[in-house]
N, CA, C and O of each residue as an XYZ file, in Angstrom:
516
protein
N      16.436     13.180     -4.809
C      16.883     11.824     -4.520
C      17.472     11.210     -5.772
O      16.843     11.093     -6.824
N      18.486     10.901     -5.621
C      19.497     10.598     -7.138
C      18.826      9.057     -7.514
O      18.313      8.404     -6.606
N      18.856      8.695     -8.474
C      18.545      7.438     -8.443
C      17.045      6.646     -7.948
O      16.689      5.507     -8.247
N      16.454      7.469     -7.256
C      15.284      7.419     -6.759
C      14.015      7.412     -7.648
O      13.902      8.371     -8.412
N      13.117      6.541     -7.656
C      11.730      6.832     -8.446
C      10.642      6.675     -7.336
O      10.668      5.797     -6.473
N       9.852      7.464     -7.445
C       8.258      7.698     -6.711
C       7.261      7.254     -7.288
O       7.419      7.259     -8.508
N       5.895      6.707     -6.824
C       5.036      6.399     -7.183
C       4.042      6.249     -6.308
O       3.709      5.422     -5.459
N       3.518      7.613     -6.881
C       2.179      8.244     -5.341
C       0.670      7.799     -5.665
O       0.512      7.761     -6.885
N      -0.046      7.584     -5.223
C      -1.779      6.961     -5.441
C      -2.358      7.454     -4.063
O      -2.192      6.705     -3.100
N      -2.910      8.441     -3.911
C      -4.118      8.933     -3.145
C      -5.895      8.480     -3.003
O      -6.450      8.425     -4.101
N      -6.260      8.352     -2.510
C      -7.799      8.148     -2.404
C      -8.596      8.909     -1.172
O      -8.360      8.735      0.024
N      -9.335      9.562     -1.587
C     -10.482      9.358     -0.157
C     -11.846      8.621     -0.556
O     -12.472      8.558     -1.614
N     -12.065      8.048      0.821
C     -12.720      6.967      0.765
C     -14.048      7.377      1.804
O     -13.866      7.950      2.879
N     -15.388      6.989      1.300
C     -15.780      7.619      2.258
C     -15.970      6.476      3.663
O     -16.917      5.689      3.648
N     -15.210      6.486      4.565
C     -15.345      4.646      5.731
C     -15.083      5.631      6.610
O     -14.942      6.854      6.610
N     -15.051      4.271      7.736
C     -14.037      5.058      9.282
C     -12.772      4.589      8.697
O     -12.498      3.884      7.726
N     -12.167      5.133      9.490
C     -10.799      5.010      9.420
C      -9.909      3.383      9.813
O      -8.877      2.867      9.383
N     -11.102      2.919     10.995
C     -11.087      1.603     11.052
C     -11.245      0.753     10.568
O     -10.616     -0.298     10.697
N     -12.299      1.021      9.745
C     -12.388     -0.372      8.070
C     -11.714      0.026      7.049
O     -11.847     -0.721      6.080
N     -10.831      1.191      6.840
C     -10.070      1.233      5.831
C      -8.507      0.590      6.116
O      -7.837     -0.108      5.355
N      -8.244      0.976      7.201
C      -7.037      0.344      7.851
C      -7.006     -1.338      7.746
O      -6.060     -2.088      7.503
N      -8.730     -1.686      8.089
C      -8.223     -3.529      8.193
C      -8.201     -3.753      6.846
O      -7.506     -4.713      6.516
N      -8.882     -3.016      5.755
C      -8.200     -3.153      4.314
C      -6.864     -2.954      4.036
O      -6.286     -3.657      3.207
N      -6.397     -2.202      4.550
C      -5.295     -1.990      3.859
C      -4.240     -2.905      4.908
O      -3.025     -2.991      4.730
N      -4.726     -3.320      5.623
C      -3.505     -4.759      6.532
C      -4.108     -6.247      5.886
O      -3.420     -7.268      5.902
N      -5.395     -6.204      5.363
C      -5.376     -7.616      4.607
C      -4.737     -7.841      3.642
O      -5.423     -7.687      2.632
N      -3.743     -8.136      3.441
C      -2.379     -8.193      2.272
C      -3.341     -9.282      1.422
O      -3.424     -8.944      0.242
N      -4.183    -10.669      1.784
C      -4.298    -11.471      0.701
C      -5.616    -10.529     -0.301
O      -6.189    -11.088     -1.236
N      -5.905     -9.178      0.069
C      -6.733     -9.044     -0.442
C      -6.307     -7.158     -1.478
O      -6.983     -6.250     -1.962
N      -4.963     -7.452     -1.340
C      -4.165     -6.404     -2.378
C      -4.773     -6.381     -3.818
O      -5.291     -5.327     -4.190
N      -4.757     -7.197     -4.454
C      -4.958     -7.353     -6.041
C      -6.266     -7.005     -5.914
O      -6.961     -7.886     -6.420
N      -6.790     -6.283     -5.549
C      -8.223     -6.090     -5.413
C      -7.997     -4.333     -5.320
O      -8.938     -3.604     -5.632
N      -7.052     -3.914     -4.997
C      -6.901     -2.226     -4.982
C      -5.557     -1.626     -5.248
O      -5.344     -0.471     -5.616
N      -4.525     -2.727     -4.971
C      -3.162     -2.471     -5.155
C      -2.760     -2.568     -7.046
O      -2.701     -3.701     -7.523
N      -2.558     -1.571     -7.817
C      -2.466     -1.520     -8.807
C      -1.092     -2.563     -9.310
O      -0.103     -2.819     -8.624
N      -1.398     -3.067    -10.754
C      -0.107     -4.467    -10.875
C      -0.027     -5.211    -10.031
O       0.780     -6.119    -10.233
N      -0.633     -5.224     -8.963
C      -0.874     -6.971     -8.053
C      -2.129     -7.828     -8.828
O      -3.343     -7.631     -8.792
N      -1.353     -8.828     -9.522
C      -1.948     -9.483     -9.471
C      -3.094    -10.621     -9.446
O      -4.122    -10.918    -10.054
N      -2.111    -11.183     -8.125
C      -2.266    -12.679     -7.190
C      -1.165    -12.492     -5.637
O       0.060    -12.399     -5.568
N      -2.106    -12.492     -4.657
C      -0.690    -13.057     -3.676
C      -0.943    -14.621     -3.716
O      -1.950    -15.312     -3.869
N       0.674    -14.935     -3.473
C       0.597    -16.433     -3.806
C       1.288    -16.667     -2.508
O       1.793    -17.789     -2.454
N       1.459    -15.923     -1.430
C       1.576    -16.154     -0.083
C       1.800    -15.242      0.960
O       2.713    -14.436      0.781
N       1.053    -15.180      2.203
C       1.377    -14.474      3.118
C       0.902    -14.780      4.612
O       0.115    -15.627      5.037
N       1.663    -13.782      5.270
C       1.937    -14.313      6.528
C       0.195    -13.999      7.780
O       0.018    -14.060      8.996
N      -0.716    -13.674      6.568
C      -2.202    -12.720      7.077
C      -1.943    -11.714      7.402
O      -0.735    -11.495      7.486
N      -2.877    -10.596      7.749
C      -2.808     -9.562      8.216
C      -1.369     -8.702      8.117
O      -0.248     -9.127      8.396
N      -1.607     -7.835      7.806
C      -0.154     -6.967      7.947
C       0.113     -6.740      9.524
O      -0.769     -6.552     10.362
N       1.935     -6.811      9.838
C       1.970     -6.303     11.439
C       3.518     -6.735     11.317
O       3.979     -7.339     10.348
N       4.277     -6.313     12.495
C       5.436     -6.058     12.470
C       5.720     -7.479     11.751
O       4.987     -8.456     11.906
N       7.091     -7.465     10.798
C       7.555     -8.436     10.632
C       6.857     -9.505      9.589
O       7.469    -10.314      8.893
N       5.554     -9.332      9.644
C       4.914    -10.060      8.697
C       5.797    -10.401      7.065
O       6.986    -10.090      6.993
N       5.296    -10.859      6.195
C       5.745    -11.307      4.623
C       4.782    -11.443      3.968
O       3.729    -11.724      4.541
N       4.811    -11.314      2.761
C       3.464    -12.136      2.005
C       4.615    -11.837      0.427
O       5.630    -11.142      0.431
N       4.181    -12.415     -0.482
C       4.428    -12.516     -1.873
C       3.261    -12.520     -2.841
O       2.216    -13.170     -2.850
N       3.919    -11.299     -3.915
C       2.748    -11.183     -4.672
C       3.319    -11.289     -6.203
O       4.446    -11.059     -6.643
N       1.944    -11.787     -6.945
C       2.648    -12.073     -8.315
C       2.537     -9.837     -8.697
O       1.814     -9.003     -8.152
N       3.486     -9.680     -9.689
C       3.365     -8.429     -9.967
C       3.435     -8.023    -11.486
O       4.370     -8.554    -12.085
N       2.870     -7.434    -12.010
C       2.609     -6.814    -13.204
C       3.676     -5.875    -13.325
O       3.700     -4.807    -12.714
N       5.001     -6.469    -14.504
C       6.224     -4.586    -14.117
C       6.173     -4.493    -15.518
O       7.384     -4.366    -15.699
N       5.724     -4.463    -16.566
C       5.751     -3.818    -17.788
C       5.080     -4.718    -19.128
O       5.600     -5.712    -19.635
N       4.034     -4.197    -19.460
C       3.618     -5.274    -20.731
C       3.001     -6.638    -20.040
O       2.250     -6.759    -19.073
N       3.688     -7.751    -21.026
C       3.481     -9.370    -20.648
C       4.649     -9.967    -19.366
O       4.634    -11.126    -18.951
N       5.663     -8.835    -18.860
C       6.556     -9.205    -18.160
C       5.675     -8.914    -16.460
O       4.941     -7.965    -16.183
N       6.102    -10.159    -15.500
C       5.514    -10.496    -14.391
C       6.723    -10.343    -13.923
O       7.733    -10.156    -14.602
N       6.624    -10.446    -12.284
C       7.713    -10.869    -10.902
C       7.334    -11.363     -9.942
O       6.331    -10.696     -9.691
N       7.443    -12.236     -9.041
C       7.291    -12.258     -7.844
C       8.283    -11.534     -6.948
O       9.513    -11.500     -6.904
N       7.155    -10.883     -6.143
C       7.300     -9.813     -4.968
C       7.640    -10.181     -4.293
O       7.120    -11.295     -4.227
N       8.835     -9.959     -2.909
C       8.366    -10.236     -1.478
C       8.485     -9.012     -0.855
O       9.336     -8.142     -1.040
N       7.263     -9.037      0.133
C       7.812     -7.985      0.957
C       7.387     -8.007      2.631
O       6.495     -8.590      3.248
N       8.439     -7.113      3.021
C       8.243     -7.132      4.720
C       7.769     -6.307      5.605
O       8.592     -5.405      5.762
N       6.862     -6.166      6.255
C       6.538     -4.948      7.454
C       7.421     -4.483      8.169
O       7.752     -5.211      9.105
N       7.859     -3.665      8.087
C       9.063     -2.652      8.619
C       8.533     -1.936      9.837
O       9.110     -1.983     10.923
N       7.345     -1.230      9.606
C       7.034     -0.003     10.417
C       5.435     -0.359     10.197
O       4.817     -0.528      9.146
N       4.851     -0.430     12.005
C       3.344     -0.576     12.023
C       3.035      0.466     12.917
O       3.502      0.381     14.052
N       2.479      1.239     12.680
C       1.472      2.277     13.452
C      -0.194      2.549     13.023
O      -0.670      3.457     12.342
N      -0.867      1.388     13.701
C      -1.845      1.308     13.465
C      -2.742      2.334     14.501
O      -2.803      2.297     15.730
N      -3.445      3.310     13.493
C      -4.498      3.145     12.203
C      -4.023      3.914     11.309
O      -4.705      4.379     10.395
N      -2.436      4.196     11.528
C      -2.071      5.575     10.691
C      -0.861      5.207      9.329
O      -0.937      5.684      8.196
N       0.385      4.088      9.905
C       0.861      4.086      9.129
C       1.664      2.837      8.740
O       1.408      2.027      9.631
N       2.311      2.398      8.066
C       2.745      0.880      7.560
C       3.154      0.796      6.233
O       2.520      0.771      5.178
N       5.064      0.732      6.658
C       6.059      0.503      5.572
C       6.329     -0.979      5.403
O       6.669     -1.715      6.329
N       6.148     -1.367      4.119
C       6.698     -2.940      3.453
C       7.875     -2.616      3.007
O       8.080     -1.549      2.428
N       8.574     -3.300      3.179
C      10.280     -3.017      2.390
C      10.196     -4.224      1.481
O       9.543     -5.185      1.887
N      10.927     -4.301      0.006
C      10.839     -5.338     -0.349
C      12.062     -5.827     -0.407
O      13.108     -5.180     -0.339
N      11.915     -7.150     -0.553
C      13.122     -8.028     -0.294
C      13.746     -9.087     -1.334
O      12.785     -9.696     -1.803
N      14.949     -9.570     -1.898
C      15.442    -10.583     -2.335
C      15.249    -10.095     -4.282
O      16.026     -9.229     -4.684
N      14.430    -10.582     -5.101
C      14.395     -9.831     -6.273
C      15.046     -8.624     -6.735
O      15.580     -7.828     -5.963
N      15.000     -8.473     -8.093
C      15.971     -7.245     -8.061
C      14.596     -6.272     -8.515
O      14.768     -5.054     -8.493
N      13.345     -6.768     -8.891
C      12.108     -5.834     -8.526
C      11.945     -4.967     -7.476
O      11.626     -3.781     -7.566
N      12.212     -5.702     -6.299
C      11.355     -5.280     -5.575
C      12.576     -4.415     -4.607
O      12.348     -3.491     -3.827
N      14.053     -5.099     -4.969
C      15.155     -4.450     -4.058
C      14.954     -2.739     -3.791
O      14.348     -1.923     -4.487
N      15.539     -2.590     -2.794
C      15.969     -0.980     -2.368
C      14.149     -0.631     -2.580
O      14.019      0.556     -2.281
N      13.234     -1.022     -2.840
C      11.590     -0.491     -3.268
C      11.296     -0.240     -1.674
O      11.856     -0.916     -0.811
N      10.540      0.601     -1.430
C       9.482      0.386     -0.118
C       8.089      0.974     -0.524
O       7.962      1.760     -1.463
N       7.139      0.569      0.192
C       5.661      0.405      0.169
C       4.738      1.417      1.164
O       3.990      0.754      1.881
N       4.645      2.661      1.333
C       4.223      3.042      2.377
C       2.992      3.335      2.543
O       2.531      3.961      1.588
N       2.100      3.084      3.579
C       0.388      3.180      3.063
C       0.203      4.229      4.939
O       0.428      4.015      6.130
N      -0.240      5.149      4.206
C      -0.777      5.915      5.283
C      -2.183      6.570      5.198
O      -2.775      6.840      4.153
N      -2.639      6.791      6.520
C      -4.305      7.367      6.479
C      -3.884      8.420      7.276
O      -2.916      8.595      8.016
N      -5.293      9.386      6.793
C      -5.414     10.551      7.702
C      -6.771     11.164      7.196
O      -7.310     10.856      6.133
N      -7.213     12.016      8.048
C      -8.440     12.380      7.689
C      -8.782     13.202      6.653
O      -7.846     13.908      6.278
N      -9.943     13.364      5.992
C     -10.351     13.927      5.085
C     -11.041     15.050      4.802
O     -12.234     14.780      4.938
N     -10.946     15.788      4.588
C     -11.804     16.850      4.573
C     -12.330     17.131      3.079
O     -11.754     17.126      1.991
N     -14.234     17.486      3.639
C     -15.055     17.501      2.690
C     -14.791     18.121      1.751
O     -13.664     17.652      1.591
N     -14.917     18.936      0.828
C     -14.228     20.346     -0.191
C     -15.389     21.194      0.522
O     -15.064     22.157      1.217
N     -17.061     20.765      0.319
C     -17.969     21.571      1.117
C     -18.679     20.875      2.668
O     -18.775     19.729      3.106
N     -19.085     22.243      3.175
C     -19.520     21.974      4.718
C     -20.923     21.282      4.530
O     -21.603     20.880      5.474
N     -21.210     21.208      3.461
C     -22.665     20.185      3.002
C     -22.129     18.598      3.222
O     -22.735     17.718      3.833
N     -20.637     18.468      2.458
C     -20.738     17.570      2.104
C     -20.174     16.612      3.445
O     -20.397     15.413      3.608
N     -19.455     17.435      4.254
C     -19.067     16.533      5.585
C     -20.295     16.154      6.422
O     -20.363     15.091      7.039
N     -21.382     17.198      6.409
C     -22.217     16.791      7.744
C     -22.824     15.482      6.811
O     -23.016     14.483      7.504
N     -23.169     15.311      5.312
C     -23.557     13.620      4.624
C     -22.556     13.236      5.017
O     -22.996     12.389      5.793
N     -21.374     13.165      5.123
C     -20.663     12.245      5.254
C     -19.262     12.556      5.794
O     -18.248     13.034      5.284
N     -19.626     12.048      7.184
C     -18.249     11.927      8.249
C     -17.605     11.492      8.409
O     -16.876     11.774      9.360
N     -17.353     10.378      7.529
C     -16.253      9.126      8.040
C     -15.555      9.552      6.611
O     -15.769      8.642      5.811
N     -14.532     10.985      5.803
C     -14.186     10.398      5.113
C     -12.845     10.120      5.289
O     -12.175     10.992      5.842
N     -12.152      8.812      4.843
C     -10.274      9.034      5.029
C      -9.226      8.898      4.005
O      -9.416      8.075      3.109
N      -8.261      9.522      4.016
C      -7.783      9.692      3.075
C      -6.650      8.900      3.023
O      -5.834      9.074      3.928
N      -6.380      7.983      2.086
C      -5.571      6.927      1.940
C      -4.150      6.884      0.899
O      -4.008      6.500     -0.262
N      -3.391      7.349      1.699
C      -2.008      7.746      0.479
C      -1.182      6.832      0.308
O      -0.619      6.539      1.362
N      -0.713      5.988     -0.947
C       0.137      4.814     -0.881
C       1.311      5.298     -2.088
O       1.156      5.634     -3.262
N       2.465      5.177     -1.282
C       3.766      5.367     -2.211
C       4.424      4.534     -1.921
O       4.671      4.035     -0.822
N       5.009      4.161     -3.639
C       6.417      3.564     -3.494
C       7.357      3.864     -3.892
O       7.267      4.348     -5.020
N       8.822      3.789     -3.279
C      10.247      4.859     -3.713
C      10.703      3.566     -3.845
O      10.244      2.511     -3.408
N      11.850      3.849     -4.630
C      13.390      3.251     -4.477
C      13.702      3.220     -5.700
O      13.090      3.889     -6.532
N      14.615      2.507     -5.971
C      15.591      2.427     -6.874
C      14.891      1.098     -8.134
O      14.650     -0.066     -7.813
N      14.742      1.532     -9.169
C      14.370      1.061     -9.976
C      15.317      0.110    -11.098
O      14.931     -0.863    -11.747
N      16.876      0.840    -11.080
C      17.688      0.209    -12.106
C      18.905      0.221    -10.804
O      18.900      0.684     -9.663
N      19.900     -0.525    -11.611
C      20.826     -0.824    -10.511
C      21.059     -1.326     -9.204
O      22.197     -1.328     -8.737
């Protein structure tokens, strides 16, 4: 991808898949796991089609931005693209947060614990220009 920059962050978590999802659609509660957020200093609640919210953002050093961004794509419990909008931060950027299940490394460790999910958040786009 010419021009393109990535920025991948994985987790497994050990939840259902259902309380990780309403985390990851509470947008006012980003700066709490979303790395360089922050503050949101507005949003529309809950993530879902069309939604907005604005976040203050951390892009290098003592230098800040305000964010905006939009719900593009909702497939709940699995997947949900923010596109960002207006700034030249956040332009051509998108936000993609997807779940899927987890698997234990050992068969010990799934039957302790069944609910685990695995939470992948990338962002692409264009960084200069």
């Amino acid at each position: 991808m010419d021009g393109q920059t990535s920025i991948i962050a994985s987790a497994i978590i050990p939840a259902s898949p259902e309380r990780v999802w309403a985390i990851a659609c509470d947008t006012s509660r980003y700066p709490e796991w979303v790395e360089n957020t922050l503050q949101v200093l507005r949003t529309d609640g809950p993530a879902r089609p069309g939604a907005t919210m604005e976040e203050l953002t951390r892009i290098a050093g003592p230098w800040k931005s305000v964010t905006r961004w939009r719900v593009t794509e909702f497939d709940p419990p699995r997947r949900q693209v923010q596109q960002g909008e207006g700034v030249s931060t956040a332009k051509d950027m998108a936000v993609i947060i997807e779940l899927s299940p987890a698997r234990a490394a050992r068969t010990a460790d799934a039957a302790r614990r069944p609910g685990l999910v695995r939470l992948h958040m990338h962002r692409a786009g264009r960084l200069c220009g």
